[in-house]
Steps between C-alpha positions, in 0.01 A plus 500: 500500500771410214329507122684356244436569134668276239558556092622224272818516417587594156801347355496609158405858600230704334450438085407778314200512330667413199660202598201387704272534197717330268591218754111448622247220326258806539418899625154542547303739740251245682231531772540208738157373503565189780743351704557155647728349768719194366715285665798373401582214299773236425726707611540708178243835655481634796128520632398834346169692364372487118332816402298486217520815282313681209724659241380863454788562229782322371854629399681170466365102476184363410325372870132537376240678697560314828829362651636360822802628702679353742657638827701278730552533899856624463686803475386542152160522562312767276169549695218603320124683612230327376293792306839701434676592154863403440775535268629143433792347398478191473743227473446092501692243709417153571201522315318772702462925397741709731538871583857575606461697847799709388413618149230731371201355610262668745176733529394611209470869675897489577645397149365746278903578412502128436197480302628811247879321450252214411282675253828637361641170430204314396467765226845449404491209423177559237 
């Protein structure tokens, strides 16, 4: 038996915090509250899942208490636990919120380094 695993490619490499935080439409740490299977359409998305989120704190952007994030079938899909925390950067691109698979983003347990660089520069900027 042959198992294959396979990771998105990531052309651009892996942003630092800084650069992902100043480049993102928001940072939040979220609990993913939903999910929903979406196919694609007009050819501009891949079928994908929407996750709806609550925003537990905010360093960066104003989303409100809810949001919805998008994650397309592809190699750049950033697969989410309904019921989990995250750290999430969050980018927009035709129309629809975006975690980059290869920056920052993940379980809120494995980004406490993350979260501090954040605190660090959210405060430096007050």
């Amino acid at each position: 038996m042959v198992t294959a695993v396979a990771y998105g490619a990531c052309l651009n490499g892996h942003p630092s915090v800084a650069k992902e935080y100043k480049d993102s439409t928001a940072v939040v740490v979220a609990t993913v509250l939903a999910e929903r299977l979406v196919p694609s359409s007009d050819n501009d998305f891949y079928d994908g899942t929407i996750y709806q989120i609550r925003v537990d704190r905010r360093f960066r952007g104003d989303l409100g208490e809810k949001a919805e994030i998008f994650s397309e079938n592809s190699s750049g899909r950033f697969p989410m636990k309904v019921g989990s925390r995250y750290l999430l950067f969050i980018y927009t691109a035709n129309s629809r919120m975006q975690v980059d698979y290869c920056g920052n983003s993940g379980l809120l347990v494995n980004r406490t380094k993350e979260v501090r660089e954040l605190e660090r520069l959210a405060n430096a900027k007050r």
